[in-house]
C-alpha positions in Angstrom: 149.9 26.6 201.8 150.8 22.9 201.7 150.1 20.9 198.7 146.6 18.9 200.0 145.6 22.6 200.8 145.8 23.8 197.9 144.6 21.3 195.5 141.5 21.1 198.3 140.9 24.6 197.4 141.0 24.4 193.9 138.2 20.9 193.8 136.3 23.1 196.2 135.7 25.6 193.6 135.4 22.9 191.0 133.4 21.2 192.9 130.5 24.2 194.2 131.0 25.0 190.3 130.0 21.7 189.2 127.0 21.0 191.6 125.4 24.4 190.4 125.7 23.1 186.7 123.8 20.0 187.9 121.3 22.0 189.8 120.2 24.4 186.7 120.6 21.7 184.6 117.7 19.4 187.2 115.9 22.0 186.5 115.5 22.5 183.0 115.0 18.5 182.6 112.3 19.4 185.2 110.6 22.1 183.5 111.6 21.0 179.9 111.8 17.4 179.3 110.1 15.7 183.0 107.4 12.6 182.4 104.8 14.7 183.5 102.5 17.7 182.4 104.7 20.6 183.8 106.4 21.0 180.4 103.4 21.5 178.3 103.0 24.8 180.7 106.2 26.3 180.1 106.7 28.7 176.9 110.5 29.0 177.7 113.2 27.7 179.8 116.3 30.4 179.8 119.6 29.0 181.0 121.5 32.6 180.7 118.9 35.1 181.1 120.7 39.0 181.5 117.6 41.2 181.9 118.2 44.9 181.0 117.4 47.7 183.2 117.6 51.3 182.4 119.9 53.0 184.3 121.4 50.0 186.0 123.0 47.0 185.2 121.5 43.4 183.7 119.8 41.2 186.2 121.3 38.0 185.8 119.3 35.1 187.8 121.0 31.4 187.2 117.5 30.7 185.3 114.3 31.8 184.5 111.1 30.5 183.4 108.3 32.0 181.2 104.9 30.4 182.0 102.7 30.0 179.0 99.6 31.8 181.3 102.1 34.8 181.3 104.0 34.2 185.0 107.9 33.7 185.7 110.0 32.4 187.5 113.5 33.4 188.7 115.7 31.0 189.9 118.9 31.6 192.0 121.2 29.5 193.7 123.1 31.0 197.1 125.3 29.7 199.7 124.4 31.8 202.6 127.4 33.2 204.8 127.2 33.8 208.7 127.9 37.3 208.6 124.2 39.4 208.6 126.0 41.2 205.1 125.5 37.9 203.1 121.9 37.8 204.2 121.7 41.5 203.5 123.3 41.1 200.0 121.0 38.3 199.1 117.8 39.8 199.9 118.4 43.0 198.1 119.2 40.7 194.8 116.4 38.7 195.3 113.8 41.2 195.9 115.1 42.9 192.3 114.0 39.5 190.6 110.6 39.2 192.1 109.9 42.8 190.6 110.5 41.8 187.1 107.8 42.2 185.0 109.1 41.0 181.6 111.3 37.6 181.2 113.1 36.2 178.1 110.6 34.5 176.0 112.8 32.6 173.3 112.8 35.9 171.0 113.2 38.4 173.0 111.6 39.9 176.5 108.0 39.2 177.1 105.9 40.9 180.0 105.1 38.5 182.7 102.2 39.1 185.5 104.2 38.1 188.2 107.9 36.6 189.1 108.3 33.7 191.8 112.0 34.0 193.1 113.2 30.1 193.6 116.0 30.7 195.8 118.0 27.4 196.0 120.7 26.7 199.1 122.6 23.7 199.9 121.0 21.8 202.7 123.5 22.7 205.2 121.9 26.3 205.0 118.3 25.8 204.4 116.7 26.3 207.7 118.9 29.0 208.3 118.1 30.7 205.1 114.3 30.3 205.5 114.9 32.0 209.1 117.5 34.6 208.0 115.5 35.7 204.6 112.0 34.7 205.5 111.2 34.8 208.9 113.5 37.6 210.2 113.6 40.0 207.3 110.6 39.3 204.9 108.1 39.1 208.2 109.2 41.4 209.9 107.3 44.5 209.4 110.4 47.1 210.8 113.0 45.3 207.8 113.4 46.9 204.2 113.5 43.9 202.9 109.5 43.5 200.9 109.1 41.9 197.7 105.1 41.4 196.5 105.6 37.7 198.2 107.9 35.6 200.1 110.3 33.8 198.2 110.3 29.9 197.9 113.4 28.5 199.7 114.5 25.6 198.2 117.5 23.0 199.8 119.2 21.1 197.8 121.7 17.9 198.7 123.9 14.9 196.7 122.7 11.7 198.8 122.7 8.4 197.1 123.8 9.0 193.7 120.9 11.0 193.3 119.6 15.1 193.5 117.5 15.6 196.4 115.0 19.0 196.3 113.3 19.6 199.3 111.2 22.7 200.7 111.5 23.5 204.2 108.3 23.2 205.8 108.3 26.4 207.6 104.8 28.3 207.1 106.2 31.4 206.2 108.3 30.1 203.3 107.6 31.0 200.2 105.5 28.9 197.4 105.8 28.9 193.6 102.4 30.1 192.4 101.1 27.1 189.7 97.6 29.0 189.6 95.3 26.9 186.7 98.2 25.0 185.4 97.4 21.4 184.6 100.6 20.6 186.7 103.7 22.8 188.8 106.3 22.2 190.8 104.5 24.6 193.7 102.1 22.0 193.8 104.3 19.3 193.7 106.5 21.0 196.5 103.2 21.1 198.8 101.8 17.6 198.1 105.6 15.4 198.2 107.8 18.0 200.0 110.5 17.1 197.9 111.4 15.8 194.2 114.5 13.6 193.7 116.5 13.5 190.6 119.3 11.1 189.7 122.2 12.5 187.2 121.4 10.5 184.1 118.2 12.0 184.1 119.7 15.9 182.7 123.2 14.2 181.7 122.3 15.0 177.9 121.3 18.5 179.3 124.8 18.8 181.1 126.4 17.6 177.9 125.0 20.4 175.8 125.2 23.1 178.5 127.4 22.7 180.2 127.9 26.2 181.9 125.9 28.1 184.2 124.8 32.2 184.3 128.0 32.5 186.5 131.6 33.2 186.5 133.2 29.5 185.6 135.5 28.1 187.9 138.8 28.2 186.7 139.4 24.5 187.5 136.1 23.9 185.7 137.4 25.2 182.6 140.3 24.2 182.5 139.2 20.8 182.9 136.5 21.2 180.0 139.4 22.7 177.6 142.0 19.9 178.4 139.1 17.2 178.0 137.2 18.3 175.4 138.1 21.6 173.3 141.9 20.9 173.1 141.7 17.0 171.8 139.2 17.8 169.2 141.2 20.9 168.3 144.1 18.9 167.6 142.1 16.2 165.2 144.8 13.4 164.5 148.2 15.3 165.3 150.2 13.6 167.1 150.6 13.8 170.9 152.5 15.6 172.8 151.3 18.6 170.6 151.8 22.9 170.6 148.2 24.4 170.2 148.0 28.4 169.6 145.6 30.0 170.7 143.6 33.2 172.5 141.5 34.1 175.0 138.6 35.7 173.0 138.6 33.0 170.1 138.3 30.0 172.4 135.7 32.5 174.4 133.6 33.5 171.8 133.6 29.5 170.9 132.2 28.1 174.0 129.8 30.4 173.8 128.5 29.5 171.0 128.7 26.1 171.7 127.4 25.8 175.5 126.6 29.2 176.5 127.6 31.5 179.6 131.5 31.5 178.9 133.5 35.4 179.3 136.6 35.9 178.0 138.2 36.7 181.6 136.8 33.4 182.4 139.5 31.3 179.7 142.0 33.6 180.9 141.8 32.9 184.5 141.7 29.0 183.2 144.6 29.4 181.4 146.3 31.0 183.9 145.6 27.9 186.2 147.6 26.1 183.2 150.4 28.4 183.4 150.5 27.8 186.9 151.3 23.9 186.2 153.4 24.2 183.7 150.9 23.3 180.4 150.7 26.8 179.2 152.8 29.7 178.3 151.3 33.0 177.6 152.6 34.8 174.2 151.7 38.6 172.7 148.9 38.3 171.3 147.6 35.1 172.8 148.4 31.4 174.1 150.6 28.4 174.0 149.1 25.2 175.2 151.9 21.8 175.5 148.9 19.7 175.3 149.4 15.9 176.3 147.7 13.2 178.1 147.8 13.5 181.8 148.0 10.3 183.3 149.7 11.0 186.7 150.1 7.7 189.4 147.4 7.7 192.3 145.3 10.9 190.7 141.5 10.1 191.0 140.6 12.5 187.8 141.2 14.5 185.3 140.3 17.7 187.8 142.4 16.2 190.3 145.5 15.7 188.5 145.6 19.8 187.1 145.2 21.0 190.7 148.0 18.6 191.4 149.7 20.1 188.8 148.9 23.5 189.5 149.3 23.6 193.2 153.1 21.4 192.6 154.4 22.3 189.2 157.2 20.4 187.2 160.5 22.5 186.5 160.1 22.6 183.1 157.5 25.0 181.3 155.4 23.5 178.6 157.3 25.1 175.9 160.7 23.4 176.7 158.9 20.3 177.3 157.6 20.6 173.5 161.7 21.8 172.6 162.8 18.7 173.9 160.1 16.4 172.7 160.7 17.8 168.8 165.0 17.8 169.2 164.4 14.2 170.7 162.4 13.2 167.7 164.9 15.0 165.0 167.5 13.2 166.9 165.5 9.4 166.4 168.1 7.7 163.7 165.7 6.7 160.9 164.8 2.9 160.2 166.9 1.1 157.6 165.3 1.2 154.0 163.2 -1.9 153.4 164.5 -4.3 150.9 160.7 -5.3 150.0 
């Protein structure tokens, strides 16, 4: 794989990463904070809900909504593959979430009447997934596939500098159910066929959670760490600068922080920073040779690790931080002042 290959691969996943963030986060401004009457409905927003199940595993849709007249919502965002087993795949996950009967309330799990399934695709997919999941599968009597009601297919795109929402006019898709709520996006849906969102809108939402009910992207990570965690880790030391650390620590900080971050998540990040040279696994844990990256002709901060990652420098991080400290010892040091 050449270098523009791989650092294409690596902003892809940063990148599909990064849109879903914005896409949850659209949503809880939408449900949460919007001008308009929709958040006076809603009891509770949940941005990482994991829904027990006897005998099974946690249900895990990228958000849910409980309703204060005691419906839900379950939203989940899919990028729909051409083979039929993506289709297949997606409808037997969707059809678990319209079968929920209890959704996080803020305190714990509270029963719920009904659950809409929001199923959110990138535009290049939304006619097809209507077709695929609603008209081939949910209406046809011979298919499996039949949850209580169709679920509301939702395409999303990036056009300018704003979020567009838009559900595909096909009869048989789907509608969130508002019933005698003073407001709802179901309604909205049906009377604009789309709502539009610009970034700065949920940006303070994005700031604060910054993560999504999903595996993070290494890249992603990575990214936040060198950006944010690492600088204010350091405080005032100076730069370039050793930072120990491990997997579970910096984990179980996130977490508690933004939400939604694994341990195996930082460890796949930090592998990406092994991979370029900025970190050197130890033991029991992590060493991070933590420094600006200001590399010639990079367009970001994402950019310039993949770069890294995809064509590493000979040195490792730790004899980078050898040299930089014998360099230093080595400095002769400045006359004494006479005054």
């Amino acid at each position: 794989m050449d270098l523009a290959e791989c650092v294409e691969r690596l902003l892809h996943g940063f990148n599909t990463y990064d849109r879903a963030v914005d896409v949850v986060s659209a949503f809880e401004m939408a449900y949460t904070t919007s001008r308009s009457e929709v958040p006076g409905t809603v009891r509770h927003f949940e941005r990482f809900p994991r829904i027990p199940r006897a005998g099974d595993s946690p249900l895990t849709p990228d958000f849910a909504v409980m309703f204060e007249d005691g419906t839900g919502l379950a939203g989940e965002i899919a990028r729909l593959a051409m083979h039929e087993n993506s289709a297949e795949s997606l409808c037997r996950q969707i059809a678990k979430y319209d079968a929920l009967r209890q959704l996080p309330d803020g305190t714990g799990l509270a029963t719920v009447e009904h659950t809409d399934v929001l199923l959110l695709v990138p535009q290049s997919v939304g006619v097809a997934a209507v077709k695929r999941i609603v008209v081939d599968r949910f209406a046809d009597p011979k298919h499996p596939y039949k949850p209580s009601v169709a679920p509301c297919v939702v395409q999303f795109a990036f056009d300018e500098d704003r979020y567009i929402f838009q559900r595909p006019l096909e009869p048989r898709n789907g509608t969130l159910r508002d019933g005698d709520r003073a407001d709802g996006l179901g309604r909205w849906f049906e009377e604009n066929g789309d709502f539009k969102a610009r970034p700065s809108r949920f940006s303070d939402i994005k700031a604060a959670r910054a993560f999504i009910n999903d595996p993070v992207d290494p890249l992603y990570l990575a990214t936040h760490l060198w950006a944010k965690t690492f600088p204010t880790m350091l405080g005032d030391a100076p730069r370039p600068a050793r930072l120990e650390v491990r997997s579970v620590d910096l984990a179980a900080e996130l977490r508690d922080r933004y939400g939604g971050v694994l341990t195996s998540d930082v460890d796949q990040a930090l592998d990406l920073l092994k991979a370029g040279k900025l970190a050197d696994r130890t033991l029991d844990g992590w060493v991070v040779a933590w420094e600006e990256l200001r590399v010639p002709g990079e367009k970001d901060l994402a950019h310039a690790l993949a770069t890294r990652a995809c064509r590493p420098p000979s040195r490792s991080a730790s004899s980078r931080l050898e040299a930089a400290a014998q360099a230093e010892a080595a400095r002769p040091s400045p006359p004494p002042s006479l005054f």
